[in-house]
Structure formats: C-alpha cells, structure tokens
PDB file of N, CA, C and O in Angstrom:
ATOM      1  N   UNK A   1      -2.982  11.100  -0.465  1.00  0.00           N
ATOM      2  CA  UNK A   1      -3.671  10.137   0.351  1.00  0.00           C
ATOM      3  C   UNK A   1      -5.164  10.218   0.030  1.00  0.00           C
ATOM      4  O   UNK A   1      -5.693  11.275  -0.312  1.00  0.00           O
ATOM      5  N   UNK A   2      -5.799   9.108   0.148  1.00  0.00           N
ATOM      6  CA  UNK A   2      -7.396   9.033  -0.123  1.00  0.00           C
ATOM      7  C   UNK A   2      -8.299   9.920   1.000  1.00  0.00           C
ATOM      8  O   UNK A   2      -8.251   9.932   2.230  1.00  0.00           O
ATOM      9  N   UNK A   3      -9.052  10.579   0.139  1.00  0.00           N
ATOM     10  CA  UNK A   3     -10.301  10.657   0.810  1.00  0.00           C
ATOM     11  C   UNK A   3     -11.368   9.866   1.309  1.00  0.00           C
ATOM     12  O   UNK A   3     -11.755   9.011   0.512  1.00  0.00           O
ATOM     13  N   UNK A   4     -12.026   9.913   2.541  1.00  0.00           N
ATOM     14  CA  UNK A   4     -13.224   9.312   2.467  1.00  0.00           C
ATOM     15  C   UNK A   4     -14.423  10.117   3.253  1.00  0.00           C
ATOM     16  O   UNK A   4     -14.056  10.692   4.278  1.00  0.00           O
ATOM     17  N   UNK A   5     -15.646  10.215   2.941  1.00  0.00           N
ATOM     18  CA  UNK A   5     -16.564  10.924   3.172  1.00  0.00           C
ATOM     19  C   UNK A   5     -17.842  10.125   3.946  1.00  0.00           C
ATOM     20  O   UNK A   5     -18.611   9.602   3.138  1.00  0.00           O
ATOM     21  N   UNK A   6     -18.098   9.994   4.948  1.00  0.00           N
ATOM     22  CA  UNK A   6     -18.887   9.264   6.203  1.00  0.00           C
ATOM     23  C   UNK A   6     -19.955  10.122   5.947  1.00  0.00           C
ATOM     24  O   UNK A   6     -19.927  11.261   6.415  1.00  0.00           O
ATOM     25  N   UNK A   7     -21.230   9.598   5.026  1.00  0.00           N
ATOM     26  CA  UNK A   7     -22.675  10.451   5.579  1.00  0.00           C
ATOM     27  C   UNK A   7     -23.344   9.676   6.255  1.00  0.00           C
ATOM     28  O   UNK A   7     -23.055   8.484   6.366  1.00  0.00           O
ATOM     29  N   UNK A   8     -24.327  10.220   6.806  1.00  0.00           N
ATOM     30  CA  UNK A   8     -25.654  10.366   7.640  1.00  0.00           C
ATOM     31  C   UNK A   8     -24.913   9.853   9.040  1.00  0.00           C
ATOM     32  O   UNK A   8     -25.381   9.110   9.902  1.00  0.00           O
ATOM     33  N   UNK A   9     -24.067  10.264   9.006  1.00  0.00           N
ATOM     34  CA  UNK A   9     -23.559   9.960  10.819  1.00  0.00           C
ATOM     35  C   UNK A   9     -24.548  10.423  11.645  1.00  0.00           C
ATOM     36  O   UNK A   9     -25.202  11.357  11.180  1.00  0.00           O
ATOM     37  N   UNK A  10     -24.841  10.038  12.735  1.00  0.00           N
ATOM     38  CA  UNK A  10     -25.924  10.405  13.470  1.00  0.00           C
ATOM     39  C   UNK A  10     -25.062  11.352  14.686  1.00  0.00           C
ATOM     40  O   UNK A  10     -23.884  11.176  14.997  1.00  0.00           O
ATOM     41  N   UNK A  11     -26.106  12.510  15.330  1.00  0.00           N
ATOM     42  CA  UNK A  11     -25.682  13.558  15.668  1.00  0.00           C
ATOM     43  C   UNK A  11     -24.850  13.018  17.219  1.00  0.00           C
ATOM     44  O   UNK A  11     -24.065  13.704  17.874  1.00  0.00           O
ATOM     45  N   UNK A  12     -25.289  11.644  17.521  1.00  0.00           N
ATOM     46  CA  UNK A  12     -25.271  11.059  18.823  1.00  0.00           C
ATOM     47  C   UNK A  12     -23.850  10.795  18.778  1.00  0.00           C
ATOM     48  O   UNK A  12     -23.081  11.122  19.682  1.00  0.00           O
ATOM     49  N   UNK A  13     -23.561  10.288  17.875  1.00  0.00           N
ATOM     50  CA  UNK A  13     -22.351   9.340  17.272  1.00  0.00           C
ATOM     51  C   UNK A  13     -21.341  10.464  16.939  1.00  0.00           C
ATOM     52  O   UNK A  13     -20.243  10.191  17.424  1.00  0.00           O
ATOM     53  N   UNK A  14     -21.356  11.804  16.175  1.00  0.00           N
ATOM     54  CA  UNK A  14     -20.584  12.806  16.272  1.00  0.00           C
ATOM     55  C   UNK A  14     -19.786  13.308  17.497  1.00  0.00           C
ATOM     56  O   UNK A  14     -18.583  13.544  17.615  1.00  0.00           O
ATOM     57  N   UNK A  15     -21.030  13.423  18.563  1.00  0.00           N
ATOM     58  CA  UNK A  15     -21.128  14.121  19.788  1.00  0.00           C
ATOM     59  C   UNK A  15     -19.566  13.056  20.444  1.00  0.00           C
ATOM     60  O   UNK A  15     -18.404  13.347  20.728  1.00  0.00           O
ATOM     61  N   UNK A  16     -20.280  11.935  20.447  1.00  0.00           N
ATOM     62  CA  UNK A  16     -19.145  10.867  21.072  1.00  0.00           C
ATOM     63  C   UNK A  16     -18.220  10.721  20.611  1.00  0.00           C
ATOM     64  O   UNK A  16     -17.355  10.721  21.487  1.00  0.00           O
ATOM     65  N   UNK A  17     -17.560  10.490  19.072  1.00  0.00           N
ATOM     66  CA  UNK A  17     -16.323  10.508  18.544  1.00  0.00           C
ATOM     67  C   UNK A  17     -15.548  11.881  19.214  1.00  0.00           C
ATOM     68  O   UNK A  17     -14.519  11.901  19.889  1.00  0.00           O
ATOM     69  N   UNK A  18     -16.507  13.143  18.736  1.00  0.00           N
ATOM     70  CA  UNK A  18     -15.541  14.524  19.490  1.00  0.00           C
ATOM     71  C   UNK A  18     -15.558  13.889  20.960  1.00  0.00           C
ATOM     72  O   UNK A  18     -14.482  13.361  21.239  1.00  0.00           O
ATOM     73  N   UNK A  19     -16.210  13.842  21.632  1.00  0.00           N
ATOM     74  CA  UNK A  19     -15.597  13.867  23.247  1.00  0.00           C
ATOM     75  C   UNK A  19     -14.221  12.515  23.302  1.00  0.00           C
ATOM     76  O   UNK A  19     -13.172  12.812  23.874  1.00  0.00           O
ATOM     77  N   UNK A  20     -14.378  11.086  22.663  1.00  0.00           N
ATOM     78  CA  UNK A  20     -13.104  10.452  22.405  1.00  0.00           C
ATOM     79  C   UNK A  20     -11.962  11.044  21.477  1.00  0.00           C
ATOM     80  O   UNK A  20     -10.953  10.350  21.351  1.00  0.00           O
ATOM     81  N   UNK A  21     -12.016  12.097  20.904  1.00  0.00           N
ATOM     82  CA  UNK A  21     -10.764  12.411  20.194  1.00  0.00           C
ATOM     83  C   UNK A  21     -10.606  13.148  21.213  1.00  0.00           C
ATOM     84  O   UNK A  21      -9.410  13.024  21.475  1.00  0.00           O
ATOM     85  N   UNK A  22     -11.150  13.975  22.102  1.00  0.00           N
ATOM     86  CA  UNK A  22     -10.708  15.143  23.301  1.00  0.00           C
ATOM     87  C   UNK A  22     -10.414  14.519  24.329  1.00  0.00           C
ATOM     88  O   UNK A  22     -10.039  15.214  25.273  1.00  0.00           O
ATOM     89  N   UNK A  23     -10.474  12.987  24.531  1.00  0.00           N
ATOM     90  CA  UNK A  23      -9.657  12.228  25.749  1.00  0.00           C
ATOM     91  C   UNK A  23      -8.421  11.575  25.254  1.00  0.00           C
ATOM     92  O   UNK A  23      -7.730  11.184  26.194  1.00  0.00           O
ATOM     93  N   UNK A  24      -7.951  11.347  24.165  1.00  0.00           N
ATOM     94  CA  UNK A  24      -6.858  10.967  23.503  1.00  0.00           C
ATOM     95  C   UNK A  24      -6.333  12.389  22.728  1.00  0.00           C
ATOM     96  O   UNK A  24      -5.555  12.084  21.824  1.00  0.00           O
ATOM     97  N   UNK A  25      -6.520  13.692  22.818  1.00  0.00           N
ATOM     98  CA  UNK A  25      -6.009  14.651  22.719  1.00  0.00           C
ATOM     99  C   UNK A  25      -5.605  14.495  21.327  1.00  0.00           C
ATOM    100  O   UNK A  25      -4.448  14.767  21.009  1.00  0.00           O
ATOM    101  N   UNK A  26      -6.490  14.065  20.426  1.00  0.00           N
ATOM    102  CA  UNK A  26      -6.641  14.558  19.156  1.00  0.00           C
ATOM    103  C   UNK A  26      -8.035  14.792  18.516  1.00  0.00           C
ATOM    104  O   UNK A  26      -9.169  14.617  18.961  1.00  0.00           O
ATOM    105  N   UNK A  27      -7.501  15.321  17.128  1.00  0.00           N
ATOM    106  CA  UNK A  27      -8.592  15.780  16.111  1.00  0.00           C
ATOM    107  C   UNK A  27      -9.665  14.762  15.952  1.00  0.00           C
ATOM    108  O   UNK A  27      -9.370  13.567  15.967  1.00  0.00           O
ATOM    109  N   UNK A  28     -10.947  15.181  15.794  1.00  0.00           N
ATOM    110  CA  UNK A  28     -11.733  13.554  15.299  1.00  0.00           C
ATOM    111  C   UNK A  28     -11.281  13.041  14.085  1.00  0.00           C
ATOM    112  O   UNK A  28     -11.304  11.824  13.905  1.00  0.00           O
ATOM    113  N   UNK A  29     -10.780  13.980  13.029  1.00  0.00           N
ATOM    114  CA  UNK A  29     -10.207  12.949  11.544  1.00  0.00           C
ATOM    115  C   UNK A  29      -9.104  12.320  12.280  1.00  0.00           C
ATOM    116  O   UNK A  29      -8.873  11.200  11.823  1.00  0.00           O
ATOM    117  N   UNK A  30      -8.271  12.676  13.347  1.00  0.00           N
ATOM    118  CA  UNK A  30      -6.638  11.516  13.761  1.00  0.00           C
ATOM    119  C   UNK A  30      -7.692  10.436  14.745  1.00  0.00           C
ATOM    120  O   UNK A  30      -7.363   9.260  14.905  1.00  0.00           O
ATOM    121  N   UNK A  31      -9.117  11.065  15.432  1.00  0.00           N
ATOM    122  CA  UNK A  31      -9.205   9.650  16.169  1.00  0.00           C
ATOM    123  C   UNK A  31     -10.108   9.119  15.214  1.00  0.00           C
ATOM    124  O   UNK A  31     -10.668   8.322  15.966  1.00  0.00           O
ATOM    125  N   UNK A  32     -10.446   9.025  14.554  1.00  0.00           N
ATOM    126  CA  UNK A  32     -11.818   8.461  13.168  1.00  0.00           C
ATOM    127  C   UNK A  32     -10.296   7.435  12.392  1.00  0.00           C
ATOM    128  O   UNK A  32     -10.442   6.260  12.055  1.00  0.00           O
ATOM    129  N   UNK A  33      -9.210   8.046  12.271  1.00  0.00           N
ATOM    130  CA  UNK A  33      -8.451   7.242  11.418  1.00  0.00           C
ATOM    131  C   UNK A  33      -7.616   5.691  12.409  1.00  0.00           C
ATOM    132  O   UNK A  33      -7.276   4.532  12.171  1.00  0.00           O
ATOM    133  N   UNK A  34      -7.624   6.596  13.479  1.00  0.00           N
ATOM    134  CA  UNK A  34      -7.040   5.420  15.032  1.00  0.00           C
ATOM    135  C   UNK A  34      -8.108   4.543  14.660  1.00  0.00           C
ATOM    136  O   UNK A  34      -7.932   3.443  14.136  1.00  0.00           O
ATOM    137  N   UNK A  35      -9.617   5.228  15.040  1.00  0.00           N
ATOM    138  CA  UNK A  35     -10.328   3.815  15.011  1.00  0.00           C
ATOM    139  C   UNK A  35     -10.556   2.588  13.587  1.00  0.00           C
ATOM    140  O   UNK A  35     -10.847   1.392  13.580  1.00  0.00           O
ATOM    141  N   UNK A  36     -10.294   3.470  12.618  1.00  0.00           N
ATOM    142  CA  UNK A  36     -10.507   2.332  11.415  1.00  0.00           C
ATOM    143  C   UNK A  36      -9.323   1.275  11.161  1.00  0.00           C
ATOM    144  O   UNK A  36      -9.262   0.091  10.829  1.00  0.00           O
ATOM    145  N   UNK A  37      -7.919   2.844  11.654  1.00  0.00           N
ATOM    146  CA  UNK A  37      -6.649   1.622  11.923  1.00  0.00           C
ATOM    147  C   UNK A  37      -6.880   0.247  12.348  1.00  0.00           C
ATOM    148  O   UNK A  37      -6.787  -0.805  11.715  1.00  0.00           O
ATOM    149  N   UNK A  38      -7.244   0.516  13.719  1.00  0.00           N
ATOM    150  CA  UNK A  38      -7.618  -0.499  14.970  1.00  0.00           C
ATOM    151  C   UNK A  38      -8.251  -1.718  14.145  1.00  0.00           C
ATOM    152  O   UNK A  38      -7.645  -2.709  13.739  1.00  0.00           O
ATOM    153  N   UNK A  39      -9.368  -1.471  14.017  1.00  0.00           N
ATOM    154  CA  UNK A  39     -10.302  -2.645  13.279  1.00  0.00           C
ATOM    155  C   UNK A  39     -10.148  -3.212  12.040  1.00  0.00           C
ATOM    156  O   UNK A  39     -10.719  -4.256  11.726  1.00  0.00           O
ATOM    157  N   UNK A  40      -9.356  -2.547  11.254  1.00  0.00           N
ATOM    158  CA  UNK A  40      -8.653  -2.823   9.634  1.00  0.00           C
ATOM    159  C   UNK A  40      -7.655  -3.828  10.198  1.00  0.00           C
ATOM    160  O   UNK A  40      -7.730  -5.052  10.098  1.00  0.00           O
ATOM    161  N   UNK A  41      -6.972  -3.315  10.638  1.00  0.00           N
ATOM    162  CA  UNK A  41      -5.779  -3.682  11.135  1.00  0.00           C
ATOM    163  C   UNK A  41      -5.527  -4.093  12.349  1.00  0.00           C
ATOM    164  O   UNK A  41      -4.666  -3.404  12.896  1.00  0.00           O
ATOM    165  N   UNK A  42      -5.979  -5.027  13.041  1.00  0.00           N
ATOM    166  CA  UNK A  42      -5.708  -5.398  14.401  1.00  0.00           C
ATOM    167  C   UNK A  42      -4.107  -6.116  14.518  1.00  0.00           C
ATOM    168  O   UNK A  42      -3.621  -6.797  13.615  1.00  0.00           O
ATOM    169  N   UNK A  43      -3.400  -5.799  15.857  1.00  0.00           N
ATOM    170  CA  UNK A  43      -2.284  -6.521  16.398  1.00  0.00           C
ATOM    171  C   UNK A  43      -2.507  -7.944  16.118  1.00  0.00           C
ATOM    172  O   UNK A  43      -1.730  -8.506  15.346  1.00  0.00           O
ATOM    173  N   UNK A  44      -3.451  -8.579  16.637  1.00  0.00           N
ATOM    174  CA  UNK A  44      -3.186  -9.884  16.451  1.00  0.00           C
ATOM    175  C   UNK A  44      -4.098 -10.893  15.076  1.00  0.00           C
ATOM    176  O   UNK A  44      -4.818 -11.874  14.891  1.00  0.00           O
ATOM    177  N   UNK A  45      -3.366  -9.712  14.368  1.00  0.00           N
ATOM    178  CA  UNK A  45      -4.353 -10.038  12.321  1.00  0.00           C
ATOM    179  C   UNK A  45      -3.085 -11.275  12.104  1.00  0.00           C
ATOM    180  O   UNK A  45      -2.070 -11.483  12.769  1.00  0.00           O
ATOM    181  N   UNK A  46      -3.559 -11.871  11.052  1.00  0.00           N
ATOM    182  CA  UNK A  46      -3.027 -12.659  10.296  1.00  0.00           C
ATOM    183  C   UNK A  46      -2.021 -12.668   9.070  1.00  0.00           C
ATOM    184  O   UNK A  46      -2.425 -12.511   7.917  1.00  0.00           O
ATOM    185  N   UNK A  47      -0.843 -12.839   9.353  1.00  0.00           N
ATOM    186  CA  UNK A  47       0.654 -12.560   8.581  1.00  0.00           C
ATOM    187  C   UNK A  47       0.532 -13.516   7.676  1.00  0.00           C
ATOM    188  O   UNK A  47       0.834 -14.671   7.976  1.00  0.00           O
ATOM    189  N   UNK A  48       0.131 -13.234   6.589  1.00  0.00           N
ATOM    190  CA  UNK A  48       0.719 -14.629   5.289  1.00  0.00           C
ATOM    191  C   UNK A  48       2.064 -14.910   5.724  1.00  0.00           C
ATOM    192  O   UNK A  48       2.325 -15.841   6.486  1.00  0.00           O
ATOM    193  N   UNK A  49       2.929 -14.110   5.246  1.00  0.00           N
ATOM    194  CA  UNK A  49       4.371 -14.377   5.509  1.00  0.00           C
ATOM    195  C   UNK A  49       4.878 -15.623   6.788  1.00  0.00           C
ATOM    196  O   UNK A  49       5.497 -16.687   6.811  1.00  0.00           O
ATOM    197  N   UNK A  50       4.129 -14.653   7.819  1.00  0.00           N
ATOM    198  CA  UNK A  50       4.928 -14.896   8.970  1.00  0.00           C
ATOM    199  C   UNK A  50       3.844 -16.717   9.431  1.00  0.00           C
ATOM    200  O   UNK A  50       4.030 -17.555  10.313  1.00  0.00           O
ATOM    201  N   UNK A  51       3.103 -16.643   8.646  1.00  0.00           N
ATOM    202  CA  UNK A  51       2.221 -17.735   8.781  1.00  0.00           C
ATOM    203  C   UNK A  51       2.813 -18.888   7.948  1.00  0.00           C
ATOM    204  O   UNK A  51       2.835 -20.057   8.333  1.00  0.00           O
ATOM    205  N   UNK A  52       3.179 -18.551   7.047  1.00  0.00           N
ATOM    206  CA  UNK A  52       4.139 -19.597   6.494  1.00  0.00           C
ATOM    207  C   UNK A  52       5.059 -19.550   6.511  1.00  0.00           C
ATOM    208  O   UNK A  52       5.375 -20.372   5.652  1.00  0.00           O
ATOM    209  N   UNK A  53       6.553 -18.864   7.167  1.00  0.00           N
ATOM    210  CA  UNK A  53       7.558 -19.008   7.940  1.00  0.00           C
ATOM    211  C   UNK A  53       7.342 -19.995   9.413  1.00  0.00           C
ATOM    212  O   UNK A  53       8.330 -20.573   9.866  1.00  0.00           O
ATOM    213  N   UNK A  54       6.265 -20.103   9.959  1.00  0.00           N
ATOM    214  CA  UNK A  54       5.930 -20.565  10.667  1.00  0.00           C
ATOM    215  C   UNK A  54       5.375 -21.862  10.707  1.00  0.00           C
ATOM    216  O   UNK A  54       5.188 -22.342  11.825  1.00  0.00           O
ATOM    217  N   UNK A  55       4.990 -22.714   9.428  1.00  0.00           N
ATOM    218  CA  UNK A  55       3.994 -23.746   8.834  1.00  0.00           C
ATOM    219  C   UNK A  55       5.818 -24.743   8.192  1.00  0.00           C
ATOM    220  O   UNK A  55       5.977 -25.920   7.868  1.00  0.00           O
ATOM    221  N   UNK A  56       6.648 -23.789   8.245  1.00  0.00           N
ATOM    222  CA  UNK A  56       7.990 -24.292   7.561  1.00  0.00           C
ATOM    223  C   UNK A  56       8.823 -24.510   8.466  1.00  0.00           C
ATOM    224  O   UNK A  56       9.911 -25.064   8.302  1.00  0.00           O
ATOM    225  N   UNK A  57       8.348 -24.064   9.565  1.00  0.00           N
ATOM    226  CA  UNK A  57       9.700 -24.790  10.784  1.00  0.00           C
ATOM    227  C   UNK A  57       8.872 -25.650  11.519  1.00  0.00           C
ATOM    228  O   UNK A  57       9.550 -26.301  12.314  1.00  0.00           O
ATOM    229  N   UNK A  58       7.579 -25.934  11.575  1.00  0.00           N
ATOM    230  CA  UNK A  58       6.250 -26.949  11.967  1.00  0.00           C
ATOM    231  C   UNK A  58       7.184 -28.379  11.537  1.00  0.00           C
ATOM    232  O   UNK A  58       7.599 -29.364  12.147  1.00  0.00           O
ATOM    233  N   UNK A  59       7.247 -27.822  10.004  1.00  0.00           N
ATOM    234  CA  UNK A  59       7.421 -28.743   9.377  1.00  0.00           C
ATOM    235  C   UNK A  59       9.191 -29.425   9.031  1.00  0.00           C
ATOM    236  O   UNK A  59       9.482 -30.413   8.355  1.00  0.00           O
ATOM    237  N   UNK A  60       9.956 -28.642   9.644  1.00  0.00           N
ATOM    238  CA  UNK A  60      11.329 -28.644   9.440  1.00  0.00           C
ATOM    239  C   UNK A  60      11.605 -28.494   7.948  1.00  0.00           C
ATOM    240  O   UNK A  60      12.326 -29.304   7.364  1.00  0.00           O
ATOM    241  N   UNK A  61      11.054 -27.496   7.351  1.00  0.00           N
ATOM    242  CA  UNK A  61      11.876 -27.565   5.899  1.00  0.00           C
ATOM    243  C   UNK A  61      12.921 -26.632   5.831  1.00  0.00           C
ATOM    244  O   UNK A  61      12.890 -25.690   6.623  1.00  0.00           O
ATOM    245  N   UNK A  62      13.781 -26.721   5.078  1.00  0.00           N
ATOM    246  CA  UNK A  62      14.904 -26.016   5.289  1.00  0.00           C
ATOM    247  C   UNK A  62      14.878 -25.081   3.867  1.00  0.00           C
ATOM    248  O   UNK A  62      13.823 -25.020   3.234  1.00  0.00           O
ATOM    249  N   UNK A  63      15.908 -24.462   3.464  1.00  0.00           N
ATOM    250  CA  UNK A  63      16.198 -23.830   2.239  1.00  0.00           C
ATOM    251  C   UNK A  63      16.530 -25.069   1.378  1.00  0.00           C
ATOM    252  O   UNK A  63      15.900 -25.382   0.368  1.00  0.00           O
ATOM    253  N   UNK A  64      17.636 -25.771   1.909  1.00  0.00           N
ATOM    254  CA  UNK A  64      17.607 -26.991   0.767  1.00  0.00           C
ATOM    255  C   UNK A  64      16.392 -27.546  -0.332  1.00  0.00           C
ATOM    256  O   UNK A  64      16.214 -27.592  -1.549  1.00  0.00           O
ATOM    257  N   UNK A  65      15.570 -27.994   1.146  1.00  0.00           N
ATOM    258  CA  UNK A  65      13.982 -28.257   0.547  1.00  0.00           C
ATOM    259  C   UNK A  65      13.236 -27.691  -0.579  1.00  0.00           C
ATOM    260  O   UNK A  65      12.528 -28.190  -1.454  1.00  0.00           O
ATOM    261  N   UNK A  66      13.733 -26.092  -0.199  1.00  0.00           N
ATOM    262  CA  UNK A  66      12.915 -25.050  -1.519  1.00  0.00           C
ATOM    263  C   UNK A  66      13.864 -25.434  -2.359  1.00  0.00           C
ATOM    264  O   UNK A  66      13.635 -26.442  -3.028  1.00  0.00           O
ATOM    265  N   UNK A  67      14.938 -24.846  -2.501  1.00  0.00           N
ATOM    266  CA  UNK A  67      15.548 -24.738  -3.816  1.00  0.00           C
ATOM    267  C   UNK A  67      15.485 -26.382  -4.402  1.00  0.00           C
ATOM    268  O   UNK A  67      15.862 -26.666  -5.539  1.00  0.00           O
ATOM    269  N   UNK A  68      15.030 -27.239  -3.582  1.00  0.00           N
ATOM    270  CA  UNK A  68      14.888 -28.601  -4.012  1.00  0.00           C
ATOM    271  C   UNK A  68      13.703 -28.954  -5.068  1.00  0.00           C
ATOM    272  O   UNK A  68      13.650 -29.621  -6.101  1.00  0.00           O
ATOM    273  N   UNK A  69      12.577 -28.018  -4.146  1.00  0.00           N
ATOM    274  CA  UNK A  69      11.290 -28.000  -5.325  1.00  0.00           C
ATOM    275  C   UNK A  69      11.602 -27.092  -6.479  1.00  0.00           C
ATOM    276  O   UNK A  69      11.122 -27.511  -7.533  1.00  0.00           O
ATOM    277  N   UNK A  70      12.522 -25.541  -6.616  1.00  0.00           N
ATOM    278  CA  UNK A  70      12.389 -24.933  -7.349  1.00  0.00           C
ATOM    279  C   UNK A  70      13.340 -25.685  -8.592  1.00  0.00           C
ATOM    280  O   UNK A  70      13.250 -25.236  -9.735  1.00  0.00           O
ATOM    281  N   UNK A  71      13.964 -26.483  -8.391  1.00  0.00           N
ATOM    282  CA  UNK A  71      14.510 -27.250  -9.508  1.00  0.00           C
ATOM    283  C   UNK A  71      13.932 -28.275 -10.389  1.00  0.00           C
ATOM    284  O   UNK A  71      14.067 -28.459 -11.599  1.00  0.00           O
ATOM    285  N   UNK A  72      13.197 -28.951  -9.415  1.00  0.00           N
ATOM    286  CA  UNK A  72      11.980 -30.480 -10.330  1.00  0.00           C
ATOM    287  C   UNK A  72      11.017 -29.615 -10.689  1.00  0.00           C
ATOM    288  O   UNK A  72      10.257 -29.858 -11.626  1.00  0.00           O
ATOM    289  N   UNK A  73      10.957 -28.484  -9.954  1.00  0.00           N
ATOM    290  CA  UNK A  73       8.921 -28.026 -10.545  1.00  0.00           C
ATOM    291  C   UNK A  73       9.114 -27.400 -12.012  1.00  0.00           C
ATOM    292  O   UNK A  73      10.224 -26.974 -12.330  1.00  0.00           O
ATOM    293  N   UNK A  74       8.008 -27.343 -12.927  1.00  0.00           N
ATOM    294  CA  UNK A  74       8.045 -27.036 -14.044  1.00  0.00           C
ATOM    295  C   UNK A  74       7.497 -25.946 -14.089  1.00  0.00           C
ATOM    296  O   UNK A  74       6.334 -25.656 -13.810  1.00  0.00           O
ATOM    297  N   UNK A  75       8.665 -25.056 -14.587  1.00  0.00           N
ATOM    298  CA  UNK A  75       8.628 -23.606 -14.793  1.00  0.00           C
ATOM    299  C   UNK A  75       7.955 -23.029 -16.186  1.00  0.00           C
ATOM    300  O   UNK A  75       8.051 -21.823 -16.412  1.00  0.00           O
ATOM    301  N   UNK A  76       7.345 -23.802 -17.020  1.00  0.00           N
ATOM    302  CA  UNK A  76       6.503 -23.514 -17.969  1.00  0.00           C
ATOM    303  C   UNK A  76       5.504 -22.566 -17.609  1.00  0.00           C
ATOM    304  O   UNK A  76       5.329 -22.227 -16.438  1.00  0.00           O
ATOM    305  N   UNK A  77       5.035 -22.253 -18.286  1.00  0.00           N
ATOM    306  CA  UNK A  77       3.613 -20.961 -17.620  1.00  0.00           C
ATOM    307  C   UNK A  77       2.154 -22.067 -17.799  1.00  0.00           C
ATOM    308  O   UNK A  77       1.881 -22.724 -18.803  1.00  0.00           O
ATOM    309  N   UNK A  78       1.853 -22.046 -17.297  1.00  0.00           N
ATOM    310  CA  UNK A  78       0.358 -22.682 -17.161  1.00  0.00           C
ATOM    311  C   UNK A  78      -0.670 -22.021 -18.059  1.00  0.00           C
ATOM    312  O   UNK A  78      -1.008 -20.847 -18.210  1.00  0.00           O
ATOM    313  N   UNK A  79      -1.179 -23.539 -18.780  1.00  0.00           N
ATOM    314  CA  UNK A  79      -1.878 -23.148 -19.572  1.00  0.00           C
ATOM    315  C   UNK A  79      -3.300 -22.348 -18.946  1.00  0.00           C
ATOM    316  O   UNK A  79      -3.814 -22.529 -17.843  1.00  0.00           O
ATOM    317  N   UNK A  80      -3.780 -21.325 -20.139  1.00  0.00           N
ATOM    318  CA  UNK A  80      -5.252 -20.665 -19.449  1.00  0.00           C
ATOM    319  C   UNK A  80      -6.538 -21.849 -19.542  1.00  0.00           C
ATOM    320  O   UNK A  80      -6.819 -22.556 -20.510  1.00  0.00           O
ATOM    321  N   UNK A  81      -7.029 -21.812 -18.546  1.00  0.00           N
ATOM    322  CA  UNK A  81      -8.308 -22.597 -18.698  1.00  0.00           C
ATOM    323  C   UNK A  81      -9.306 -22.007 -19.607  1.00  0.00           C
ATOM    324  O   UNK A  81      -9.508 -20.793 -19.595  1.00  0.00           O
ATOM    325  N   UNK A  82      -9.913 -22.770 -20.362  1.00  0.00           N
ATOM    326  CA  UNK A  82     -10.204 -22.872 -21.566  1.00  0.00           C
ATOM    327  C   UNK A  82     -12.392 -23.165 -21.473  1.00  0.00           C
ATOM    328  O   UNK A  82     -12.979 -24.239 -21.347  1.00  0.00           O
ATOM    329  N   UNK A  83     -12.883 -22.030 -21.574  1.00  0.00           N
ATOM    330  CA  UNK A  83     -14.731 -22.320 -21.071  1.00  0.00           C
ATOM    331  C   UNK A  83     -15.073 -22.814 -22.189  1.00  0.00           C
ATOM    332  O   UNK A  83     -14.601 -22.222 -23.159  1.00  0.00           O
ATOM    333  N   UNK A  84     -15.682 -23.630 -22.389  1.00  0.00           N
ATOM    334  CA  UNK A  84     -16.608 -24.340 -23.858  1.00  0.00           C
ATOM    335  C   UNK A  84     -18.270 -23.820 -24.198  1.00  0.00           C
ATOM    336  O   UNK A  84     -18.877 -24.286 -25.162  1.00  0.00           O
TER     337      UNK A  84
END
C-alpha cells in the first residue's frame, strides 16, 4: 500500500487530529485515512456506471437497443488524428 508523508502540519492541527482519533477510538494514521476516505470519496459521489444505468431507463432503452447499435456501428479502429 502507498505511502504518504504530510509536512509542515501545524502543531494546532496535530493536537486536534490526536484528540479526534481518541473520540473515534483510533490511531491518527486510521483517523487521517477516515478523513481523506470521507472527502475522496463521499456517499453521495458520482457513479459513471450507475449514472448511465440510470440515463438508460430515463430513456427506456433496452438491451435490444445496444446490441442494436453494436451491430450498425463500425468496428474499425479510428483513425489517429493527424497535427500538420
């Protein structure tokens, strides 16, 4: 797993992370990692997936529909764009 190394933390800001890891009854590296979880990663973040599972029943498309495009669309590889 990665390292990461936090300098010039200020002594204020130490003081307070230890007293919040000692009210949630952990280490400051398990509450330092809760909090980056939290904000990296919030509950109500944004699902590609589930955002377009969702944009597809908006829209009533079915499986038919896909395998409908995956048959007309042209499966060639796209050419590279080309700088002059």
């Amino acid at each position: 797993m990665p390292a990461v190394t936090i300098r010039n933390l200020s002594e204020e800001t130490r003081r307070a992370l230890k007293v919040r890891a000692a009210q949630h009854n952990r280490s400051m590296e398990a509450e330092m990692r809760a909090i980056l979880e939290a904000v990296a990663r919030p509950e109500g973040r944004l699902r590609l997936g589930s955002a377009l599972a969702e944009m597809s029943r908006k829209n009533s498309l079915t499986n038919t529909d896909v395998e409908t495009v995956e048959q007309i669309r042209d499966a060639r590889p796209a050419e590279p764009v080309r700088f002059k």
